[in-house]
N, C-alpha and C positions, 0 to 999 in steps of 0.2 A: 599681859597688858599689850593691846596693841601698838603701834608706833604711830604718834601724833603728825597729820601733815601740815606741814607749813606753805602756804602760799607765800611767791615769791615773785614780786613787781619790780619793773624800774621805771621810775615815776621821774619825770622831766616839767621843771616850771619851767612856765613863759610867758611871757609880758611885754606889750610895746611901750611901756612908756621906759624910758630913762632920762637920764639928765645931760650924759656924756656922750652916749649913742642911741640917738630915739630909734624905734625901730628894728633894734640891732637881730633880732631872731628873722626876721625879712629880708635882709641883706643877702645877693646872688652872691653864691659859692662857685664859679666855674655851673650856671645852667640850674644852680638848684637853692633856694631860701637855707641859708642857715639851722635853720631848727629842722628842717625836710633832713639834712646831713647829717644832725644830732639823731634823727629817732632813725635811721638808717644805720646807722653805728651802733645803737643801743639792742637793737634786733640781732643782730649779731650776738649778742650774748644768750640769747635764747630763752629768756623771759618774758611773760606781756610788757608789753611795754604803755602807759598812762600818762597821757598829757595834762598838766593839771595848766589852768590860763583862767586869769580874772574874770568874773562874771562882766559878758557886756565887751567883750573883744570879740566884735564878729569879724571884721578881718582879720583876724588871726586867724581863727576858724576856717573860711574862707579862704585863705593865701593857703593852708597848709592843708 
């Protein structure tokens, strides 16, 4: 039997609305958006890496 592969993602949400921090994945880190320094970090591990973001955030899109 051969050996079955698994794909393996690190899948990151992201959304601008909030209540307490609107925007908060857009916020400059030292030169770079917040979520720019999550999937930066996440790449690191060495998986694809998958941004999932509400249908209809083009700035998000856009910014990142």
């Amino acid at each position: 039997m051969a050996a079955r592969e698994v794909a393996v993602w690190t899948v990151i949400q992201a959304r601008l609305e909030s209540k307490r921090l609107p925007s908060k994945v857009l916020i400059d880190i030292v030169g770079l958006p917040l979520l720019s320094r999550v999937v930066q970090r996440a790449e690191l591990i060495g998986y694809p890496v998958c941004l999932a973001i509400p249908e209809g955030d083009d700035e998000l899109v856009q910014r990142c």
